[in-house]
Wavefront OBJ file of the C-alpha trace (Angstrom):
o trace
v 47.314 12.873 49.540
v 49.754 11.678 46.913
v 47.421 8.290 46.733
v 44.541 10.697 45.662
v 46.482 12.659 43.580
v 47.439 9.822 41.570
v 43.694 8.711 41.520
v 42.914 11.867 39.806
v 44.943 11.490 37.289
v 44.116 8.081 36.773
v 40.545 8.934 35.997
v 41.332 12.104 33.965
v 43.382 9.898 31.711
v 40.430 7.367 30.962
v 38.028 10.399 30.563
v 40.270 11.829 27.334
v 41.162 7.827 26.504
v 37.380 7.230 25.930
v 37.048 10.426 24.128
v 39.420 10.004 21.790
v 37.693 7.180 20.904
v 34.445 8.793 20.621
v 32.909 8.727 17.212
v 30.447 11.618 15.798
v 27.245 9.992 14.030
v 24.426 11.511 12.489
v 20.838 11.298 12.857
v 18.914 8.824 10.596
v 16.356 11.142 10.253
v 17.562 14.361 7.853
v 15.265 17.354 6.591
v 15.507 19.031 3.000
v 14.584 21.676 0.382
v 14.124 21.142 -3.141
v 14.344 23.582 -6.335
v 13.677 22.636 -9.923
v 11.207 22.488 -12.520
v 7.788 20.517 -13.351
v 6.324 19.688 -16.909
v 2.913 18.330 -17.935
v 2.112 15.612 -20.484
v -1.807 14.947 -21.367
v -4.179 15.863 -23.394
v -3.100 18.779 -24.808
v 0.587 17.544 -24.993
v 0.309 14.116 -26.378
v 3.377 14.313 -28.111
v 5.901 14.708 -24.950
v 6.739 18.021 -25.642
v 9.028 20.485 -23.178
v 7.172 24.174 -23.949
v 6.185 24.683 -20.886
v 8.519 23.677 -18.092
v 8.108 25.556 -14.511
v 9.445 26.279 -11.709
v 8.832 23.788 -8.760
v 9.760 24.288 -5.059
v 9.109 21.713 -2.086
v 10.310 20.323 1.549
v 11.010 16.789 2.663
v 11.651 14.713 5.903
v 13.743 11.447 4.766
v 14.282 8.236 7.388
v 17.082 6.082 6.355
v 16.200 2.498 7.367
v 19.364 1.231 6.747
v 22.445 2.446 3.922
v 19.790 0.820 1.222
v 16.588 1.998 1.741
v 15.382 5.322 2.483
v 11.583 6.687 3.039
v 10.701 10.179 2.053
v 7.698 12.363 2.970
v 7.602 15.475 0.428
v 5.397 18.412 0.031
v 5.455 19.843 -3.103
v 4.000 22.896 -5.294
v 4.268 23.646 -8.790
v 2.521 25.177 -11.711
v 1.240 23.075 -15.044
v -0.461 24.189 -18.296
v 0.122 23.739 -21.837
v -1.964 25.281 -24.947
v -3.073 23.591 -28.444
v -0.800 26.310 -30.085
v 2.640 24.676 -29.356
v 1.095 21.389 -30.841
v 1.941 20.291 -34.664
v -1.325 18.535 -35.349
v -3.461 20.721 -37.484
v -6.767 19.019 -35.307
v -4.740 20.085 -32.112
v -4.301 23.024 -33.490
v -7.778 23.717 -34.396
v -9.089 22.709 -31.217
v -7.051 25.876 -29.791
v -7.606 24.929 -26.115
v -5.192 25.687 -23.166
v -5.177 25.508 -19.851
v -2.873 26.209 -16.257
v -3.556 24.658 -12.874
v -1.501 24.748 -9.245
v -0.256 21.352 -8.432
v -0.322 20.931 -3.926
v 1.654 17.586 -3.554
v 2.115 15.390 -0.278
v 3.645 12.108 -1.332
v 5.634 9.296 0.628
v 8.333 7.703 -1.690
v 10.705 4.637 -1.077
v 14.051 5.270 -2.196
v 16.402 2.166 -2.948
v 20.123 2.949 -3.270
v 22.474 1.061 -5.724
v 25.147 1.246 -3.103
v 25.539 1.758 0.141
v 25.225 4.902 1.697
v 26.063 6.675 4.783
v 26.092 10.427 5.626
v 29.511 11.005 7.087
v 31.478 7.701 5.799
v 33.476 8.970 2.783
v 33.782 5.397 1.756
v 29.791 5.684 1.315
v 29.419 9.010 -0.030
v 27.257 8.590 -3.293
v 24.590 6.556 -4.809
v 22.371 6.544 -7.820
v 18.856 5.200 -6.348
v 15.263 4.479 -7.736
v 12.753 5.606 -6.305
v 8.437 4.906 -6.380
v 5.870 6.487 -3.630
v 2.108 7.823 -3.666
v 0.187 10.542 -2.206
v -2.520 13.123 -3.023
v -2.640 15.996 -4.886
v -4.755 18.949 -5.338
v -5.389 20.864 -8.708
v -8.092 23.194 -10.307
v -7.666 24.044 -13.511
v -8.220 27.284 -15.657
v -7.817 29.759 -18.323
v -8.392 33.292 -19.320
v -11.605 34.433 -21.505
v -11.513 38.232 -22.862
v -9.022 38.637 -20.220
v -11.086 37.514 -17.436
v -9.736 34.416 -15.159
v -11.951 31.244 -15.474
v -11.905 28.012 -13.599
v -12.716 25.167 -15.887
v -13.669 22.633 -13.266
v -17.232 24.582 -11.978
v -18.080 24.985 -15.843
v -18.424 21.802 -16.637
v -16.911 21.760 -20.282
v -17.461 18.379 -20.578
v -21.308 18.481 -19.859
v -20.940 17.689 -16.454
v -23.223 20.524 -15.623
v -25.861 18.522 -18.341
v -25.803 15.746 -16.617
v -22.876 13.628 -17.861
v -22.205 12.748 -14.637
v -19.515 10.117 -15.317
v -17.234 12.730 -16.281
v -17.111 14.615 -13.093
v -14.271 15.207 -11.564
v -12.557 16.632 -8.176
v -9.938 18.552 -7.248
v -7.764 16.142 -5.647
v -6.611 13.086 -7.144
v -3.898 10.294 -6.667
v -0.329 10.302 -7.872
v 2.007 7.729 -8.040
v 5.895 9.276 -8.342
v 8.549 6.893 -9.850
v 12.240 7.921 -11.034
v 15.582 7.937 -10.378
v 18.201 10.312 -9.241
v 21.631 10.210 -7.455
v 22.574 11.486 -3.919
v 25.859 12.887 -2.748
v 27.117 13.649 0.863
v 28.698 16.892 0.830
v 30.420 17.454 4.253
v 29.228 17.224 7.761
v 25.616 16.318 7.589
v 24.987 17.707 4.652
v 23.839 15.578 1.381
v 22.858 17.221 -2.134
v 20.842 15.296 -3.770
v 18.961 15.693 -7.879
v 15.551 13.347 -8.659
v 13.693 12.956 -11.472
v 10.548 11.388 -10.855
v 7.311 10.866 -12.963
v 3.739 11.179 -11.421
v 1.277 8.756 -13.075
v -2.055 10.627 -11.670
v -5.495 8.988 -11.185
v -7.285 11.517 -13.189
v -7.463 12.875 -16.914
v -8.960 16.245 -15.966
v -5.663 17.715 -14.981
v -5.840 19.649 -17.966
v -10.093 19.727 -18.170
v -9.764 17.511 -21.255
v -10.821 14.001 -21.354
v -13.810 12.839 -23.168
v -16.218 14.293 -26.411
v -17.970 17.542 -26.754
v -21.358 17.580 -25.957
v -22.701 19.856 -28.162
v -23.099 24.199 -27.586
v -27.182 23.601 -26.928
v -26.318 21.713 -23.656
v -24.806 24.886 -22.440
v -26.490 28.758 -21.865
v -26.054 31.007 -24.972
v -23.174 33.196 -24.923
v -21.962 32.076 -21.391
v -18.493 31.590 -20.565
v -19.211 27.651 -20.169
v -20.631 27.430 -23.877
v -17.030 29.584 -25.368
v -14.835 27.422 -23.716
v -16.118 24.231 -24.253
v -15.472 24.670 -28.124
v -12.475 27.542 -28.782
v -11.709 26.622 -32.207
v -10.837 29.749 -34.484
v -11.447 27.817 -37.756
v -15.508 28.453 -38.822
v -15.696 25.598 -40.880
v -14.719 23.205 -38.085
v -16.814 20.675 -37.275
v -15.802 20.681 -33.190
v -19.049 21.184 -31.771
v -20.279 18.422 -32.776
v -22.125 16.020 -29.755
v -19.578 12.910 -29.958
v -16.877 14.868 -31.594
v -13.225 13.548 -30.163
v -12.059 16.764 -27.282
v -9.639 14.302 -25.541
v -7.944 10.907 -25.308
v -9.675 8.727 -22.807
v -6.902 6.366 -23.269
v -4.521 7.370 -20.553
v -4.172 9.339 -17.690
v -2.318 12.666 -17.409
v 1.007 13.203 -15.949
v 3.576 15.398 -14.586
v 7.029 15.084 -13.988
v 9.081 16.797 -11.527
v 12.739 17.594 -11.643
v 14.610 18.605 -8.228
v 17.680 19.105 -7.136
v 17.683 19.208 -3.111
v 19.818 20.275 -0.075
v 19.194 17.911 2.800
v 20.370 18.673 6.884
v 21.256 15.738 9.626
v 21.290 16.842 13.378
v 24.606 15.287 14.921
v 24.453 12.204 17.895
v 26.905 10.717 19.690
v 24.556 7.617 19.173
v 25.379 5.402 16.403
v 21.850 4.529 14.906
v 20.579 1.361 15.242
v 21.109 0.376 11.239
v 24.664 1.150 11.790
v 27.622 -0.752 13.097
v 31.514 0.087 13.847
v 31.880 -1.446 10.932
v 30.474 0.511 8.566
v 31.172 3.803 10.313
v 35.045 5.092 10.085
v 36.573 7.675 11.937
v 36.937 10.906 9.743
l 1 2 3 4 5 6 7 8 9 10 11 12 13 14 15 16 17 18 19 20 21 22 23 24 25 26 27 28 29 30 31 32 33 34 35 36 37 38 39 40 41 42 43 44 45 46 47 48 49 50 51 52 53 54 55 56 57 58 59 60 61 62 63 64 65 66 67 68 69 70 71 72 73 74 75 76 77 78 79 80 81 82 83 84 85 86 87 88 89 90 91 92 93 94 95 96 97 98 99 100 101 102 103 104 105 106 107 108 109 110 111 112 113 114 115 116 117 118 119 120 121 122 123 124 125 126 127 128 129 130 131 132 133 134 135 136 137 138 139 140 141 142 143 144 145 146 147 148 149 150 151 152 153 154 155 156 157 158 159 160 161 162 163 164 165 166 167 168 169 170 171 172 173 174 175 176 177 178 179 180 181 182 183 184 185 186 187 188 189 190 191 192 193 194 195 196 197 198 199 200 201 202 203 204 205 206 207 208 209 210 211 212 213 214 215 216 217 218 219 220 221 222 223 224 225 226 227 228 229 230 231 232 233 234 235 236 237 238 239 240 241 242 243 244 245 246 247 248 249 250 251 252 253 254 255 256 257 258 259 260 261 262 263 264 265 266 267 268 269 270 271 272 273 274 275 276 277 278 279 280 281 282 283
């Protein structure tokens, strides 16, 4: 009796011995929201300018391959639009066009730390990181006539409708993000992190601006299509003339995103396979 007694305790005191050394990890998988603001540059805001900034909202699953490199699948939504009447340019100006479209983002990024980085390991807490991804996105742009809500895209501004076919367009397009930011772990699993990334699109209808007028007689007289082809105010304006410069055919439009994110790790008792003793120390 006194043998198994003293068995007993034997194996209670390797049970608490083991799990004192027992060390919490976290999941190299975490799951985020982000909150911040979007602004467009194209077209009709050629000169990089911040008048209409909105807000932007998404959710993300990250995978940390290792305390360096990170992949990211977002899903995003924001709201562009700009209008000739914040630009300086007196031909900007008399053009007097203007525009607002919902941006639907799904992206996968790569994120690339500057240091290392572990969730947990206040030794590896923070990290300014780059970052550069692509994914779809979906858009449709429009604008308001007599107070009546118009999608451009169906129109055909451009003369798509008239057969300039090569300036079709569709309401998804690719987007490549690129940026920076910085991440911080907070406490527990918890990491806060802000990005600002650029996305270089595919397309330079974002804004239903590209090419040249095509002239009012390629359009019905009086129809919505044929007034907001050619808005311009000034009656001496030469605008609607076929070949006239609308847009820059140059470059592509962008829009540039600016979040600041709260991100959630699940606990394991596993240490994930990136990770060794090492780099993991008791809190």
């Amino acid at each position: 009796m006194r043998n198994t007694f003293k068995h007993i305790l034997l194996a209670v005191s390797l049970l608490l011995s083991i799990g004192s050394f027992a060390q919490t990890y976290y999941t190299s998988t975490e799951w985020g929201i982000a909150l911040g603001a979007s602004q467009y540059f194209g077209d009709l805001n050629q000169s990089y300018g911040f008048k209409t900034v909105t807000p932007a909202a998404g959710i993300y699953m990250r995978k940390h391959m290792n305390p360096y490199i990170a992949l990211k699948f977002v899903a995003n939504y924001t709201q562009v639009s700009y209008d000739d009447k914040y630009n300086s340019d007196p031909y900007e100006k008399a053009r007097n066009l203007n525009f607002a479209s919902d941006i639907v983002e799904v992206a996968c990024q790569a994120e690339f730390n500057f240091f290392k980085f572990i969730t947990g390991d206040p030794y590896y807490r923070w990290t300014p990181f780059v970052t550069l991804g692509a994914g779809l996105f979906y858009y449709n742009p429009y604008t308001y006539l007599d107070g009546e809500k118009y999608f451009l895209r169906p129109l055909g501004t451009e003369g798509q409708n008239a057969g300039y076919t090569k300036r079709t367009y569709y309401p998804v397009a690719g987007c490549f993000p690129i940026g920076m930011g910085i991440k911080y772990w907070l406490k527990g699993g918890v990491n806060l992190t802000l990005e600002v990334a650029d996305r270089l699109t595919t397309t330079d209808y974002l804004d239903d601006v590209s090419s040249t007028y095509v002239g009012a007689n390629n359009f019905t007289a009086g129809s919505p299509a044929q007034q907001l082809q050619n808005r311009t105010t000034d009656p001496n304006s030469d605008l609607n003339t076929p070949g006239k410069q609308r847009g820059n055919t140059s470059s592509k439009d962008q829009y540039i995103m600016c979040l600041m994110s709260l991100s959630w790790h699940f606990i394991t008792y596993k240490c994930p396979a990136f990770m060794t003793q090492d780099l993991i120390r008791t809190r």
